[in-house]
Backbone bond lengths (Angstrom), bond angles and torsions (degrees), N, CA, C in turn:
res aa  C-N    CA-C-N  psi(-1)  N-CA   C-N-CA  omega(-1)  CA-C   N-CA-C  phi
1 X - - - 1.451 - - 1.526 108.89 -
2 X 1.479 119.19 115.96 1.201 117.88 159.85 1.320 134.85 -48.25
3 X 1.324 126.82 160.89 1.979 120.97 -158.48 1.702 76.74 -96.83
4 X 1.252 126.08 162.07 1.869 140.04 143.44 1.238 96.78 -57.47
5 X 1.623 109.89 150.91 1.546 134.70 -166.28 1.687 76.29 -113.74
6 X 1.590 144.94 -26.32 0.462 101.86 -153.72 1.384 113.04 -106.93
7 X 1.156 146.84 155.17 1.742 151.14 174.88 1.278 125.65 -115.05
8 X 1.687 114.46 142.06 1.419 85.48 171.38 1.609 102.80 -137.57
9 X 1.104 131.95 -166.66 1.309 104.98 -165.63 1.950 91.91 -140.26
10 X 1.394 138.26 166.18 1.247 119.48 140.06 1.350 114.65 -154.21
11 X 1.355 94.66 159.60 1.500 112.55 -161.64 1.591 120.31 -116.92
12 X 1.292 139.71 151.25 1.397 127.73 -173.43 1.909 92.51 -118.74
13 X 1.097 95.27 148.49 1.740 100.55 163.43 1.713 134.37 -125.98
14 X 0.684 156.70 127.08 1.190 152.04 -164.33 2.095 93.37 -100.00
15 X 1.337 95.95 126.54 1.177 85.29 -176.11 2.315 98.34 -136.26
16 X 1.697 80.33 132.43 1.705 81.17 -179.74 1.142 102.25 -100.24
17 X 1.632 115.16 165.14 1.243 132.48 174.35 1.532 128.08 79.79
18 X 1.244 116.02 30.02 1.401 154.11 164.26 0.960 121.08 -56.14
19 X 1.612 145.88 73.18 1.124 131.94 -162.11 1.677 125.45 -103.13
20 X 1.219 102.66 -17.75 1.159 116.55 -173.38 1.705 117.83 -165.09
21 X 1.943 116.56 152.65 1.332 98.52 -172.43 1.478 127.39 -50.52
22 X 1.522 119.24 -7.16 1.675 108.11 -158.02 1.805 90.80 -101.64
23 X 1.685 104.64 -9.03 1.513 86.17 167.32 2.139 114.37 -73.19
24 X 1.042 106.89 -0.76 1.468 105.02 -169.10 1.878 101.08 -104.49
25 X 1.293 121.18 -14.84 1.472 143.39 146.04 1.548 108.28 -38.47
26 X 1.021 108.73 -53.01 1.655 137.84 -151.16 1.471 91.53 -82.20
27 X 1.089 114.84 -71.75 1.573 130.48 -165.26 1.943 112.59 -60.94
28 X 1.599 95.08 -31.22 1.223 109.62 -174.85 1.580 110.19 -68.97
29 X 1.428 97.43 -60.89 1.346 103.43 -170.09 1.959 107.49 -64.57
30 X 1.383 131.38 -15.14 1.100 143.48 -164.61 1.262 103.16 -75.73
31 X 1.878 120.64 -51.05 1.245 122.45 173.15 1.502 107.30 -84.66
32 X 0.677 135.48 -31.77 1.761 130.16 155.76 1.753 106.66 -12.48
33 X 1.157 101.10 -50.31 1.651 103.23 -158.58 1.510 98.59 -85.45
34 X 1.360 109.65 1.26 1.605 105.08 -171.89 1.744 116.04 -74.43
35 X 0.971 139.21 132.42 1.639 134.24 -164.88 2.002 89.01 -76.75
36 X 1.421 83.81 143.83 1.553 97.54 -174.65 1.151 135.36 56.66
37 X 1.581 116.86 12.45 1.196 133.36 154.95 2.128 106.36 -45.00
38 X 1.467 108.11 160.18 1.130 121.48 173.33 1.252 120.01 -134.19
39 X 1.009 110.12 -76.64 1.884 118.12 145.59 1.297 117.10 -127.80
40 X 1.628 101.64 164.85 1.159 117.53 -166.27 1.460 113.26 -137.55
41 X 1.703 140.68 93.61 1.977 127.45 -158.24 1.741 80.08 -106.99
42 X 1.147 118.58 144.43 1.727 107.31 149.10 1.567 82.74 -123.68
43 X 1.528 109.16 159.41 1.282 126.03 -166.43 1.637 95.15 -129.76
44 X 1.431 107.47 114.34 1.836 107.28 -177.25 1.669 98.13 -78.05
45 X 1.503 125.30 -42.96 1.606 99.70 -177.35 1.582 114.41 -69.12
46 X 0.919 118.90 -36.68 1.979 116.21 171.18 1.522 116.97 -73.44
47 X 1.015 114.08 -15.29 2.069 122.18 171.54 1.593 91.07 57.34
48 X 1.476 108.51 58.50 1.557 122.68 178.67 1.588 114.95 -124.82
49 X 1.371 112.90 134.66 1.720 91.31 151.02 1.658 104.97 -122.07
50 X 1.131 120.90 154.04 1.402 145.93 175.05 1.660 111.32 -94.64
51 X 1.616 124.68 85.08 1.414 110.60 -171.14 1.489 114.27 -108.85
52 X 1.229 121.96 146.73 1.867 103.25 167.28 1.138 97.08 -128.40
53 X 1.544 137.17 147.14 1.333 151.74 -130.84 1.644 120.07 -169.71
54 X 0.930 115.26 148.17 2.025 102.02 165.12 1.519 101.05 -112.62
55 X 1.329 88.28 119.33 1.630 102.70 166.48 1.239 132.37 -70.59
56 X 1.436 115.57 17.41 1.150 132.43 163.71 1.516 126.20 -93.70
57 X 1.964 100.81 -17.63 1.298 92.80 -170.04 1.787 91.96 -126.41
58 X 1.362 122.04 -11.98 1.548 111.63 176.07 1.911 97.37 -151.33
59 X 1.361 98.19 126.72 1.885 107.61 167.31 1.400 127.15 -76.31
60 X 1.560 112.40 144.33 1.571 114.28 -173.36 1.758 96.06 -37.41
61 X 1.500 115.87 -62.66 1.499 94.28 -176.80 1.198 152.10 -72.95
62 X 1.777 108.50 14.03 1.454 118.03 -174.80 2.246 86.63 -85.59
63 X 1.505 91.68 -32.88 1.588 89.87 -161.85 2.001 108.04 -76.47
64 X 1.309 85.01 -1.17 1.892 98.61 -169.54 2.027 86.70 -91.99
65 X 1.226 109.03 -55.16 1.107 97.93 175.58 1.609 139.00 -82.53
66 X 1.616 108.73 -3.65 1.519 101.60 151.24 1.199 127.65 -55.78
67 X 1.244 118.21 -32.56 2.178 141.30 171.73 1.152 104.69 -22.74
68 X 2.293 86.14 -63.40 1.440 93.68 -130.90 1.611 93.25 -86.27
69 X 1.502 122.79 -10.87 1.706 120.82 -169.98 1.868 82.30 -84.45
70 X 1.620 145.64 20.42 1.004 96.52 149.90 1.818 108.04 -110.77
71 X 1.325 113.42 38.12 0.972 105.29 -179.81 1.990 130.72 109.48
72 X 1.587 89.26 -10.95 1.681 94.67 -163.17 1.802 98.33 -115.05
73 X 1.142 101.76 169.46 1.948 103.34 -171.56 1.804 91.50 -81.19
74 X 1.127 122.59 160.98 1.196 120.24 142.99 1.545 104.25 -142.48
75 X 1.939 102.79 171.99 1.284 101.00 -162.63 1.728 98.59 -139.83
76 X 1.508 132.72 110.13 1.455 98.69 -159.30 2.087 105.92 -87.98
77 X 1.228 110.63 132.73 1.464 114.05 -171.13 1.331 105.56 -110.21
78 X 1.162 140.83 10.80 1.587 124.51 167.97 1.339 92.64 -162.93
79 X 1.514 138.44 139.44 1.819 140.04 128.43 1.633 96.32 -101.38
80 X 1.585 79.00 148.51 1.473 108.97 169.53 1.272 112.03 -136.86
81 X 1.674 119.66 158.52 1.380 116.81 -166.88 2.003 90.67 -120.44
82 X 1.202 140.07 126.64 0.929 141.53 140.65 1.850 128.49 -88.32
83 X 1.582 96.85 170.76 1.638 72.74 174.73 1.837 88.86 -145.20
């Protein structure tokens, strides 16, 4: 049996400066545009996002720094490797 080519990876973020739901609108649609994104939850009462991704096609820090070009801190607090 061959292994899957395919992977996916996920990551948690702690994200400051959250003020309101349309900042989590904002954030959503930002990593949306990221290549190899999969999903993307940010959670406004935990100042979290929940992402899963292929690490083949975008890195925890391209997705740490879509955040931060809109302005808000982020902090990355968990990777995980799925497959």
């Amino acid at each position: 049996m061959e292994p899957s080519a395919l992977t996916s990876a996920s990551l948690t973020l702690a994200i400051e400066g959250m003020g309101c739901r349309s900042c989590v609108t904002k954030i959503e649609q930002a990593l949306a545009k990221l290549p190899g994104l999969e999903a993307a939850t940010v959670d406004h009462a935990n100042k979290q996002a929940h992402v899963r991704f292929d690490p083949g096609a975008v890195s925890p820090a391209e997705i740490a720094q879509a955040i931060l070009a809109l302005d808000y801190g982020v902090t990355i607090l968990a990777k995980g490797a799925q497959t």
